[in-house]
C-alpha positions in Angstrom: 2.3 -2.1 22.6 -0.1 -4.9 23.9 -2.1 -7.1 21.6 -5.2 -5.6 22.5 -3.9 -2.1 21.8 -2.8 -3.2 18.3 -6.1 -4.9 17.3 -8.3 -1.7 18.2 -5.8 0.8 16.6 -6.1 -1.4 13.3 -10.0 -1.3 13.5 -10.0 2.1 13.8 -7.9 2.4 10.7 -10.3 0.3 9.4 -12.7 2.3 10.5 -11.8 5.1 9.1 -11.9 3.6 5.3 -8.4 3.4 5.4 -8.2 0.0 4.0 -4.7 -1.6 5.3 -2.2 0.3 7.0 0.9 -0.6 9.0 0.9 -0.5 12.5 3.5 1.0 14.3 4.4 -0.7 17.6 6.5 0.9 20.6 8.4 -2.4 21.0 7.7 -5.7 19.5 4.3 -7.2 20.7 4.2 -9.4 23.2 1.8 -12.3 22.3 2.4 -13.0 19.0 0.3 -16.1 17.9 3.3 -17.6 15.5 6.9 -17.0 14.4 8.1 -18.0 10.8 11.6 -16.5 9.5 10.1 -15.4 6.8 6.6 -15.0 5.5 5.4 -14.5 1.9 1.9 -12.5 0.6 0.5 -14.3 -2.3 0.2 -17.3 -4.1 0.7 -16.6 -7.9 4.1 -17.7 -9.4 6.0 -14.6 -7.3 4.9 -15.6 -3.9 5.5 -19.2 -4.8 8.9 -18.7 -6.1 10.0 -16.7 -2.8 8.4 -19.0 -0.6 10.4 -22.1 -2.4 13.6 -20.0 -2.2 13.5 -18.7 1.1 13.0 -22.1 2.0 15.7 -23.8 -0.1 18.1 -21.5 2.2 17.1 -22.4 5.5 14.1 -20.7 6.2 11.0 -21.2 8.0 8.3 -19.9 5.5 4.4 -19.4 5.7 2.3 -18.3 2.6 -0.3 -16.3 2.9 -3.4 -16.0 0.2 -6.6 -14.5 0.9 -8.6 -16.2 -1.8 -9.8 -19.8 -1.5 -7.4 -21.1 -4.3 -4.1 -20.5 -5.3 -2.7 -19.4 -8.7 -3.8 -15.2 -9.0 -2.9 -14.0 -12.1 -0.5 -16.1 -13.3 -2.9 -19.6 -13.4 -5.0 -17.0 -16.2 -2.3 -15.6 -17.6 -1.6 -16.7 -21.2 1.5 -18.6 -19.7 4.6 -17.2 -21.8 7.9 -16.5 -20.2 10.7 -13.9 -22.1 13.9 -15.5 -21.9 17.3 -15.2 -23.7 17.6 -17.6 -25.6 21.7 -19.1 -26.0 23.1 -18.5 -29.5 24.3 -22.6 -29.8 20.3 -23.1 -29.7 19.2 -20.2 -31.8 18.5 -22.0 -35.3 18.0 -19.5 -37.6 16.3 -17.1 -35.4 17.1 -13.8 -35.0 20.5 -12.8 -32.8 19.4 -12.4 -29.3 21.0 -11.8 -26.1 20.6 -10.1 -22.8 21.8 -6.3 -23.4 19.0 -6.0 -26.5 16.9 -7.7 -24.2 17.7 -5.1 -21.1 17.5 -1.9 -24.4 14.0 -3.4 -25.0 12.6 -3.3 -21.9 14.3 0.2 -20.9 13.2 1.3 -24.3 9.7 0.0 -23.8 9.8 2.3 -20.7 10.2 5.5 -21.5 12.7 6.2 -18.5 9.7 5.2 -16.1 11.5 2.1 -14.8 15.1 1.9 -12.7 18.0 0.4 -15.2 19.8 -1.7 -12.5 15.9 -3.3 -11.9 15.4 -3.8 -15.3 18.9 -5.1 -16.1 18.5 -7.8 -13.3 15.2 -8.8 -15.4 16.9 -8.9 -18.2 20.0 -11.0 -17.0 17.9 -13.1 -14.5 15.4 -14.2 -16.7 17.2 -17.5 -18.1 18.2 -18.9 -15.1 14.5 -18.7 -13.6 13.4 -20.4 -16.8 16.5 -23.2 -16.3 15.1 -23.2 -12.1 11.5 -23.7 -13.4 12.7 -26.3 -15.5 14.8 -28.1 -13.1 11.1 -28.0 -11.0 9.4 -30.1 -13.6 8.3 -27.3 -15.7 7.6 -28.1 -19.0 8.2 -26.0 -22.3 6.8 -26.5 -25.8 10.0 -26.2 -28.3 11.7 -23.1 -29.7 10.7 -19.7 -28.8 7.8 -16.9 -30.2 7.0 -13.5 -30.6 3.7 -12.7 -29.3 1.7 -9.6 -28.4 3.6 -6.6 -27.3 6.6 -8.7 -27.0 8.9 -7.3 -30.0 10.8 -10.3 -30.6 10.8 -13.9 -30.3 11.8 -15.0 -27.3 8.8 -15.9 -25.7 8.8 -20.0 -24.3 5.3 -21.5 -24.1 4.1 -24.4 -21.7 3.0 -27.5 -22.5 -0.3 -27.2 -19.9 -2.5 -23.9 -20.6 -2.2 -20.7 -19.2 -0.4 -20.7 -16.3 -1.6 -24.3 -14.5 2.2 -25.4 -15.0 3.7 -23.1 -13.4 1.5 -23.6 -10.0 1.4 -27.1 -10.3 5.6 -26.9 -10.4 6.0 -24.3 -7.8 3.5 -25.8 -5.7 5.4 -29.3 -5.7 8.6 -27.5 -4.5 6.5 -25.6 -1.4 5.6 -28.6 -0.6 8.8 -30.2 -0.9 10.8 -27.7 1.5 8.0 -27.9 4.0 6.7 -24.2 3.3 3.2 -23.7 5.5 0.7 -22.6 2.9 -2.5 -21.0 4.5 -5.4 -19.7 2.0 -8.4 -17.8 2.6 -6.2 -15.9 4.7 -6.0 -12.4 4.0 -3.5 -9.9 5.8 -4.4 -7.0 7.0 -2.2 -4.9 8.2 1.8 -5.0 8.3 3.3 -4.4 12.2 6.3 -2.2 11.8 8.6 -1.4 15.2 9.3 2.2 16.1 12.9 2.2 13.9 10.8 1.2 10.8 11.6 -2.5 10.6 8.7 -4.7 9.5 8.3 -7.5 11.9 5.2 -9.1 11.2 1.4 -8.8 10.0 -2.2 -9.1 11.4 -4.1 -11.4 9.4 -7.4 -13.3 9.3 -6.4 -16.7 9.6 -9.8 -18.6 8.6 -11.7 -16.2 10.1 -9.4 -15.9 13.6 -7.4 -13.0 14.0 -3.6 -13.6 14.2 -0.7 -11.7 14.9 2.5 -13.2 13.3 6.0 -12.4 13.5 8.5 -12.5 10.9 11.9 -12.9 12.2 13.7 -11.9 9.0 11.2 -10.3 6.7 8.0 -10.1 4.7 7.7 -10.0 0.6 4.6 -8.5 -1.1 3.7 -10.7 -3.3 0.2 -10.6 -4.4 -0.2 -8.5 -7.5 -1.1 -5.3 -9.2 -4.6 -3.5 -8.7 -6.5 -4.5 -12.1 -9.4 -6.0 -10.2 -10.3 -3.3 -7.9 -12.3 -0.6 -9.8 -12.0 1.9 -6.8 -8.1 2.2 -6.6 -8.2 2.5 -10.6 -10.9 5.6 -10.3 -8.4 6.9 -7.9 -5.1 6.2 -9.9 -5.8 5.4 -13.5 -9.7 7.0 -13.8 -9.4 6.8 -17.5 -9.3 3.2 -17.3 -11.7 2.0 -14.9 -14.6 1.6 -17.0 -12.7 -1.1 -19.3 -13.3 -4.6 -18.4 -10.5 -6.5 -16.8 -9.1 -10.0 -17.1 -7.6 -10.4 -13.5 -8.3 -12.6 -11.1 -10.4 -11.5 -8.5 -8.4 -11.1 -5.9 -5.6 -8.6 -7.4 -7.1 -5.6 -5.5 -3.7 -3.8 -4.3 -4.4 -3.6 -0.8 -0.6 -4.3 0.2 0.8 -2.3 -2.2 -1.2 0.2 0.3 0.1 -1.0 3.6 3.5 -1.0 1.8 3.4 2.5 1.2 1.7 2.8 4.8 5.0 1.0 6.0 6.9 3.7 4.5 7.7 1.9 0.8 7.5 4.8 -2.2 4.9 3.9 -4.6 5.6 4.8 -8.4 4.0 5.0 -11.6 0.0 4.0 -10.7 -1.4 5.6 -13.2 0.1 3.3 -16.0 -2.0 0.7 -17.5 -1.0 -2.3 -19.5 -4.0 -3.4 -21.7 -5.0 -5.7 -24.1 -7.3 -6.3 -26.8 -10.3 -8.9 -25.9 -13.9 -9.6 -26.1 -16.6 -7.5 -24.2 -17.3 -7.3 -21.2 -20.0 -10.1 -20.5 -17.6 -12.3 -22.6 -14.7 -14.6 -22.3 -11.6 -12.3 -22.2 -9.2 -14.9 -24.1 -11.3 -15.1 -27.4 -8.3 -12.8 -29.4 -6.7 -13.3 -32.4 -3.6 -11.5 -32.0 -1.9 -14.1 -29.7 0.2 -14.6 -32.9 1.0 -10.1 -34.0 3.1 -11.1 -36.8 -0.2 -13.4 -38.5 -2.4 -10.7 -37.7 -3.7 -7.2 -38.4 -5.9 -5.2 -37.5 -8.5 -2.5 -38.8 -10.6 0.2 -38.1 -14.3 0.6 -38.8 -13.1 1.6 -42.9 -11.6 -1.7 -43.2 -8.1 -0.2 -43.0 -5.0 -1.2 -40.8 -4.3 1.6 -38.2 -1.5 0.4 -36.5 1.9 -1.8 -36.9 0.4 -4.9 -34.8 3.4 -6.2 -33.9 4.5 -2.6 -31.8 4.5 -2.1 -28.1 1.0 -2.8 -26.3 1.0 0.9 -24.6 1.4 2.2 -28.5 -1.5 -0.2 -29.3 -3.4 0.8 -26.8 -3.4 4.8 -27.4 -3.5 4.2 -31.5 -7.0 2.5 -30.4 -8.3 4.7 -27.7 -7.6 7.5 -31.0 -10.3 5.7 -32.8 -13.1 7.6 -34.1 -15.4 5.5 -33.7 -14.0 3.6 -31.5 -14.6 0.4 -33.0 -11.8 -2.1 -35.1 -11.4 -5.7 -35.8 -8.3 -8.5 -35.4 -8.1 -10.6 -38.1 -6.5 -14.2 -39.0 -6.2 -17.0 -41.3 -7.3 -20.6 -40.5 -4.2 -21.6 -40.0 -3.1 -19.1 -37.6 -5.5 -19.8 -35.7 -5.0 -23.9 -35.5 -1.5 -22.5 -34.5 -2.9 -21.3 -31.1 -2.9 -23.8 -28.1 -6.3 -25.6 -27.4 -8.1 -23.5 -24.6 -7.4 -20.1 -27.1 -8.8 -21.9 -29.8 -12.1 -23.1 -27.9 -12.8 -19.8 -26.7 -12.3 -19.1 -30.2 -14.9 -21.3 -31.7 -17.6 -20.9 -28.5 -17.7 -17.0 -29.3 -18.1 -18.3 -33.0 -21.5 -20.1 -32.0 -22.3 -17.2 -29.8 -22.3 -14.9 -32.4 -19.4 -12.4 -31.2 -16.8 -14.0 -33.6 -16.7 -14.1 -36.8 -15.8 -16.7 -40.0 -16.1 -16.2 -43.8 -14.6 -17.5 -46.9 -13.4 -14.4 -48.5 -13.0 -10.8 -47.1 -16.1 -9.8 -49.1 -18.4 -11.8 -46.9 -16.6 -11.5 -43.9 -16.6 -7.7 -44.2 -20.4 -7.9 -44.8 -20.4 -9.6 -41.1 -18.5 -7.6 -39.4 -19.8 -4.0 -41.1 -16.5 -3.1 -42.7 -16.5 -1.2 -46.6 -15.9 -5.1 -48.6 -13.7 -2.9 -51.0 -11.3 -1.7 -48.7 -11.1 -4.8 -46.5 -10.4 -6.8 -49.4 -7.6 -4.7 -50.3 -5.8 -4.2 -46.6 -6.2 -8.1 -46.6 -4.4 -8.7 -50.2 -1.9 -5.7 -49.4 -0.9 -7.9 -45.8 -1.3 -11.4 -47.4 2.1 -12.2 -47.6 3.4 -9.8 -44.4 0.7 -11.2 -42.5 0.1 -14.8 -43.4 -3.5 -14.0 -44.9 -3.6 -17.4 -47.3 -5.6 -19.9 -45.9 -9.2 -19.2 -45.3 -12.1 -19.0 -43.7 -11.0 -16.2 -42.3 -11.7 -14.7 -38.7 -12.3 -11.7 -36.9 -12.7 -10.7 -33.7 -13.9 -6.9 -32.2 -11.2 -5.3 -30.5 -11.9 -4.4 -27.2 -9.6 -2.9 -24.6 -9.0 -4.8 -21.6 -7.5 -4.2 -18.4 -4.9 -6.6 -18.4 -1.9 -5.3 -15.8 -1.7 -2.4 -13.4 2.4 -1.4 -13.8 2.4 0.8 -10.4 3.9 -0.3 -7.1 6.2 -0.6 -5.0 9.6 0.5 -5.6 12.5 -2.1 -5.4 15.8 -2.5 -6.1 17.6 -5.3 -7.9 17.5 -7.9 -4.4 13.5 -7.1 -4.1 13.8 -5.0 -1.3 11.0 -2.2 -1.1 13.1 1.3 -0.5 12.0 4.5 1.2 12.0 8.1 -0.1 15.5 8.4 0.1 16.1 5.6 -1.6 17.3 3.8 1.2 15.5 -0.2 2.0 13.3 -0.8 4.3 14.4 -3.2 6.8 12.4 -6.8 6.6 10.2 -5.8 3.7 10.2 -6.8 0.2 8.6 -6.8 -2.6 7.8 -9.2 -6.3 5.8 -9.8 -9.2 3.1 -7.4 -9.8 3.0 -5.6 -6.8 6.3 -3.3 -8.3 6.3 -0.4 -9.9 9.4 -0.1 -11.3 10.2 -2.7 -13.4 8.8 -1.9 -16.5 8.1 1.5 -16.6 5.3 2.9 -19.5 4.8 -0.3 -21.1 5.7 -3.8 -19.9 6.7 -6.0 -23.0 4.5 -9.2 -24.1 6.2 -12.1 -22.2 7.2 -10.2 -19.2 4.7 -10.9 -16.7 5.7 -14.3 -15.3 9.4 -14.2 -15.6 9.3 -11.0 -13.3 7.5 -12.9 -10.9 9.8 -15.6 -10.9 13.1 -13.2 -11.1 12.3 -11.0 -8.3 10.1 -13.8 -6.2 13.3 -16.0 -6.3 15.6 -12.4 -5.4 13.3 -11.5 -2.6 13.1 -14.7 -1.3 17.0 -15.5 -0.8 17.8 -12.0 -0.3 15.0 -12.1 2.5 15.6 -16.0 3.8 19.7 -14.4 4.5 18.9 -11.0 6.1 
């Protein structure tokens, strides 16, 4: 098919309000504007850590991202990675190891996410974190449980949110010579007549290109938590909650994936979190830390164990008549959180949408609760929770759209499959952009370290085909 051919059949896909699609092409196109071996959609931490392994094996690798900056997701995210950790460095902590790990996550989703997926999660997830570190990435000491996450095992950076993880991911792009392009957004995948994915059409600073990947293309650029259409169409009863996404997790190739003949799974399941409105900084929270927490309903009583699974969370909320509840933490918790958490904390204090009292009497009087029955949920949790050291705080509770947790199916090596189960040639897939990792509810922690697993999978898996 000629080059011209191509271009008008994409516009009128485009046309048509189709959004991306994949082209299907005769025979390869002649004219194609470039030729990497492998090329990788996105720059958050799964498209970064595909792009530096494809590239550590021999591969010629270009990055695409259609926003101005790298980072997605992950450079917001609050930055914690689940890994095993070994018993000779457990001190005291709970007995972890990979197979409770794997009967967490599988457990955690209700028999919506593939076992052999989820088991190379659960198995994969401490040498990424050893890889990372052997990058430069820092870690803060020992391990946490955090929201949703069920157990401690949770390793925090030393820079906020996700910065580190860019910063180190970035260096090693760099290092192996991958070509990273931004504001370059694709727009179609080019399949050939058998199937195989051989390329993609993208805008390339505002000129169209047509470029060919020898061995393969990953997806790589997120979930769908930003785009308040494809919610309406696959999640409507979400997609009136604020988000905390970046802006350019939209979906689009989880679209052309499926028009390349990927199956999609499980778009209707939403990961959410609690967080301020919607006009307001989504990181003021309070339950970074669920086991020095709680949290109450409009009578000033605890509804729900606050340390359970965020999909449990989430429903036990949306139950709420009214819908209306509070987090709630010591002082000291709250010194305990990392710097950035605790300014958002105190700027929504001096804006009036958090709150701070001496005793649960006056903070119940701030936040509208029954004084009486606060005071009593709060001595009831003071040792279970942590409750000693005021002031005390409180935040509202307000659902957030924090992870779409539908996509593109993959197998264990990150390659997208078809129908029948069978992978598509020269396509796979990482991060957010699957849909079969974690099933109904994707555990507290679990976020990065799939990017990083199935990035660094696809990437070798992709860089060898």
């Amino acid at each position: 098919m000629k080059r011209r051919t191509i271009l008008l059949a994409g516009a009128a896909v485009a046309a048509a309000g189709a959004g991306l699609s994949a082209w299907r092409a005769s025979r390869p196109p002649t004219g194609w504007d470039e030729d990497f071996d492998v090329i990788a959609v996105g720059g958050g931490a799964a498209g970064l850590s595909a792009a530096a392994t494809s590239a550590a094996a021999g591969a010629s690798v270009l990055l695409l991202e259609k926003e101005p900056q790298l980072g997605g997701d992950t450079l917001i995210s609050g930055g914690n990675f689940n890994a095993v950790v070994p018993s000779s460095a457990q001190n005291g902590l709970p007995p972890d190891s990979e197979a409770l790990f794997l009967s967490q996550i599988l457990d955690s989703g209700a028999g919506l996410n593939s076992p052999d997926v989820a088991a190379a999660l659960a198995t994969g997830a401490s040498g990424a974190l050893a890889w990372l570190k052997s990058l430069g990435m820092r870690f803060l000491p020992g391990v946490r449980e955090i929201y949703g996450g069920r157990f401690p095992r949770a390793h925090k950076p030393v820079l906020p949110r996700g910065e580190g993880y860019i910063r180190a991911l970035l260096a090693e792009c760099e290092r192996r010579k991958v070509q990273i392009r931004l504001s370059s957004p694709v727009r179609s995948l080019i399949r050939a007549q058998d199937g195989r994915v051989l390329g993609v059409a993208v805008t390339d600073n505002g000129a169209p290109k047509l470029i060919r990947a020898r061995r393969g293309v990953i997806i790589a650029s997120g979930g769908y938590g930003s785009s308040r259409d494809m919610l309406k169409t696959y999640a409507p009863d979400f997609a009136d909650l604020p988000h905390d996404n970046a802006p350019g997790v939209t979906g689009e190739m989880i679209l052309a994936g499926r028009q390349a003949g990927a199956t999609v799974m499980n778009m209707n399941l939403v990961e959410c979190i609690p967080g301020s409105g919607q006009d307001s900084d989504g990181q003021i929270r309070l339950d970074i830390a669920p086991t020095r927490m709680i949290m109450v309903n409009s009578r000033g009583r605890r509804f729900v164990d606050e340390t359970d699974y965020r999909a449990r969370i989430t429903q036990a909320i949306l139950k709420l008549t009214p819908r209306r509840c509070w987090s709630i933490a010591d002082s000291d918790t709250v010194a305990s959180y990392d710097l950035a958490t605790q300014k958002s904390l105190h700027r929504g204090l001096h804006a009036g949408t958090i709150f701070r009292a001496r005793t649960p009497g006056e903070l119940a009087a701030q936040i509208g609760v029954p004084p009486r029955a606060l005071a009593q949920t709060m001595s009831e949790m003071r040792l279970r929770r942590g409750l000693r050291t005021p002031p005390f705080w409180a935040a509202p509770v307000n659902l957030r759209v924090h992870a779409t947790l539908g996509g593109l199916k993959i197998d264990s090596r990150g390659r997208c499959l078809d129908p029948s189960g069978l992978p598509i040639p020269g396509l796979w897939a990482a991060g957010a952009a699957t849909g079969n990792v974690h099933g109904a509810n994707r555990l507290g922690g679990n976020g990065i370290n799939t990017a990083v697993v199935f990035g660094r999978a696809a990437g070798e898996d992709a860089a060898r085909a």
